[in-house]
N, C-alpha and C positions, 0 to 999 in steps of 0.2 A: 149484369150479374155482379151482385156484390162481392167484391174482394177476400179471400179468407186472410184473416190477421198471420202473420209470422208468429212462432212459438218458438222459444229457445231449444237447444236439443235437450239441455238440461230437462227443461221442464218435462217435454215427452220419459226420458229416464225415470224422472223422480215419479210421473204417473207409473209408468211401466212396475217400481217398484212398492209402490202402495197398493195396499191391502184395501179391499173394499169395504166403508165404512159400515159396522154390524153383520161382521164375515164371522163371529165367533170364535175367532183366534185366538187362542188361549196366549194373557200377558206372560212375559218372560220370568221364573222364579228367581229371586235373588240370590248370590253368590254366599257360599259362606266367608262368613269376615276373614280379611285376609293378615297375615302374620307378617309384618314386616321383618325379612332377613336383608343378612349381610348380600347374600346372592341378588338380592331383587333389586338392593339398593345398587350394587354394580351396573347391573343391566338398568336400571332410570336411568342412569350417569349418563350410557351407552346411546340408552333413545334420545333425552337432552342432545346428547353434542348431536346427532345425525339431523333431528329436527331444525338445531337451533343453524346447521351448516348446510342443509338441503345436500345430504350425501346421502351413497346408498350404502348400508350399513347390512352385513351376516350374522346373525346369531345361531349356532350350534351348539345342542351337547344332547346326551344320552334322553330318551323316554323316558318319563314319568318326574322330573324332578322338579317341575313348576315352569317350565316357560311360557307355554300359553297361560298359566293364575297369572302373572308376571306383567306379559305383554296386557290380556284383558283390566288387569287392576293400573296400569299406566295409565291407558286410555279410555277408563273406566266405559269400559263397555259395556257394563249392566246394567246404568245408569242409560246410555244410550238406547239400549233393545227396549227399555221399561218404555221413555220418554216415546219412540218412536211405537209403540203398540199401543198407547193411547192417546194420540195426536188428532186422527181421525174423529176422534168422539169429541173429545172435549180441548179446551185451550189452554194448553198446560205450557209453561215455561221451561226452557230449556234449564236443566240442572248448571250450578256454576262446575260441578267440578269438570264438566265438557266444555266448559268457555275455557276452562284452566289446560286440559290435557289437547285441545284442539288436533288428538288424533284420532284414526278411525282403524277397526281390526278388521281384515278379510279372510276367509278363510274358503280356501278351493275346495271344489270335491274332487273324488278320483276320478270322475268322469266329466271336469270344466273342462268346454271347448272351447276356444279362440271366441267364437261371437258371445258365449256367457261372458267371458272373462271382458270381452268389451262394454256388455252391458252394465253387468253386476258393479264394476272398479270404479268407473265415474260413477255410475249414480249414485254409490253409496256416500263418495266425495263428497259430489254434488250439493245431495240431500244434507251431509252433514255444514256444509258452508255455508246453506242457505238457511239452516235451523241456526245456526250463528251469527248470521246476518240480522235476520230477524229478532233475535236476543235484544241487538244490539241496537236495532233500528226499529220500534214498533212500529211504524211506517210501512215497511217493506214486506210484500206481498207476493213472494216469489211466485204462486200461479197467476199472479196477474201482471207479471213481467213481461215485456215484449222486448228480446234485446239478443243481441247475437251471441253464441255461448259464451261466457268468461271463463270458463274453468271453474278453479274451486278457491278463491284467496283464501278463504279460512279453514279451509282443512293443510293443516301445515306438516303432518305424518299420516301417511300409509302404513301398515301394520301387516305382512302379508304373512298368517302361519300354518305350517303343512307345506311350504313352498315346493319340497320336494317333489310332491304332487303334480306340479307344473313343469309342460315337458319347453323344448327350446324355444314354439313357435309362443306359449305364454310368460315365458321370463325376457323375449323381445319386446312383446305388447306391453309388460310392467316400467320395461325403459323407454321405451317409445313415450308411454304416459310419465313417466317422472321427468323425462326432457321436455317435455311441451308444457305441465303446469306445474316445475317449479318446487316439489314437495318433497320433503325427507321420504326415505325409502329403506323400511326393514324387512330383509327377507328371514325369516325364523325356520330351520330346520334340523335333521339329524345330523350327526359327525359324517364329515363326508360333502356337506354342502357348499364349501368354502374350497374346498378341490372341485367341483362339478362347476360352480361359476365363473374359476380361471381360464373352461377353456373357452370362454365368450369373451373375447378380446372385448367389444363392445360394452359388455355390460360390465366386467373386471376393471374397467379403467375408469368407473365411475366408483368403486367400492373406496370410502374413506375409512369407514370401521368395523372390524371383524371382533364380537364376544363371543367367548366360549364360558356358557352356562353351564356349574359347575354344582353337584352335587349339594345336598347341607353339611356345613362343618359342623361339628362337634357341639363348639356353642351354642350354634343355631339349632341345632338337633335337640338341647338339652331344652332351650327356653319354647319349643313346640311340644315338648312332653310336658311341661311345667305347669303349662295354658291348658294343656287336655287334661290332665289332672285335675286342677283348678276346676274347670267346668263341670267336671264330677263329682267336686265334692270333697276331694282329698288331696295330699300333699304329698310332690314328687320327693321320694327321699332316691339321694343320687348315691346310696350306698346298698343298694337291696336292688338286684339284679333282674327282678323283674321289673323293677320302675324305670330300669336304666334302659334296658333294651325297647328298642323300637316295638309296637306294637307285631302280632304275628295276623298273617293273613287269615283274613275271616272274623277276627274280632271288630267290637264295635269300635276300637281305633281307627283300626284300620280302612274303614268303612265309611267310617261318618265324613260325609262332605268331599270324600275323595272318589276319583273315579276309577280307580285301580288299585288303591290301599297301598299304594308305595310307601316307604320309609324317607325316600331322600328328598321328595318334595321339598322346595322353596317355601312355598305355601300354608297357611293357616289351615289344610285341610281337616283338622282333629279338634278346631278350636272358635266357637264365636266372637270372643275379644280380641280386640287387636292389639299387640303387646311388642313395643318397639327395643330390639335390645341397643346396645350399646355401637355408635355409629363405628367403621372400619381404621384402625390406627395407622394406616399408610394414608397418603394423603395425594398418592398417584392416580391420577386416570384411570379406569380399568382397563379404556376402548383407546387402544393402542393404533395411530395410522398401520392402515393394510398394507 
């Protein structure tokens, strides 16, 4: 009886999460372009030092103001969902700006149980270290790997948002997994999350940095009306009270590219250009040790 060959776990993973080729899965729509604010550039700051320090790092603040546009445009993960839904078909090269952000975004459901959370968190890893690998090595042929799992070298941030969502036995398994291979670790949730993680000694004494996502200032607020104007056609005047005010719910402001028409959004939600204002005049850290 001939011998069946060893397969990595890895490898089993990354099958388990592949789509079968000519499954009619409709490719992932692209993001609307995103508006570089002052808030976003804080939180990069934030992900850099956790990534570049393999810490587990909290981010917090209110609904609706851009932390997931924030975290996705880091990690550029639409660039990712594009690349990985047509892989199968055809032999497309990995985008550089994922060789650049070398992070990956997960996002729980309400209803992740411990074995999803086992499956889904490495392979997605996995997948993305071996798409990096590969980049890097045209040589390397990760299904036809025979090798004991290594982990993930090239995925160097996990991106974990909706964390809230995950009760105590899946915020063990996200430590459990950032102590075994090694990877920056950001958990993204509501105010409130940064109290709910202290009471895990274990996972609290791994925390190096705690951001609190904060609202658009004024500035920012102005140069996101500016950009939507602009796309229209017309000229923010900052003295005429309807230009000034945030758009109102239900308008095409408010609407276009956003998923809730918020006002305080981080995010380019009102605008295709991307339009960088003026970098932050302090020159402190934002991501203060926890």
């Amino acid at each position: 009886m001939t011998p069946r060959p060893a397969v990595s776990i890895a490898a089993r993973r990354r099958r388990s999460l592949t789509p079968p080729p000519g499954s009619g899965a409709p490719a992932p729509q692209p993001e609307t372009s995103f508006l570089i604010t002052r808030e976003h550039r804080r939180f990069a700051e934030f992900a850099d030092a956790v990534r570049a320090n393999r810490y587990i790092g909290a981010c917090y603040g209110p609904p609706g103001i851009g932390k997931t546009l924030s975290a996705r445009t880091y990690a550029a993960a639409a660039d990712w969902e594009a690349w990985e839904a047509r892989r199968s078909v055809t032999d497309s090269a990995l985008p550089d700006s994922l060789l650049r952000s070398r992070s990956v975004v997960w996002t729980p459901h309400v209803t992740t149980t411990p074995r999803e959370l086992d499956v889904e968190v490495p392979g997605i890893c996995d997948l993305f270290s071996d798409a990096v690998r590969a980049r890097l090595n045209p040589d390397y042929d990760p299904e036809l790997t025979i090798e004991v799992d290594p982990g993930c070298p090239y995925t160097e941030l996990l991106i974990v948002d909706e964390a809230d969502r995950l009760r105590t036995t899946g915020l063990e398994q996200l430590r459990d997994y950032f102590d075994r291979f090694h990877l920056g670790l950001i958990l993204i949730g509501m105010p409130g999350l940064e109290r709910r993680l202290a009471r895990y000694p274990q996972l609290y004494s791994r925390i190096g940095f705690a951001h609190q996502y904060r609202p658009l200032a004024a500035p920012d607020l102005a140069a996101v009306l500016a950009a939507y104007w602009q796309l229209l056609g017309h000229s923010l005047n900052p003295d005429s009270p309807a230009d000034a005010s945030p758009p109102s719910p239900g308008s095409p402001a408010a609407t276009s590219g956003s998923s809730n028409g918020s006002s305080g959004r981080s995010a380019a939600c009102w605008t295709s250009t991307t339009c960088t204002p003026s970098p932050p005049t302090s020159s402190t850290p934002p991501a203060a040790p926890w």
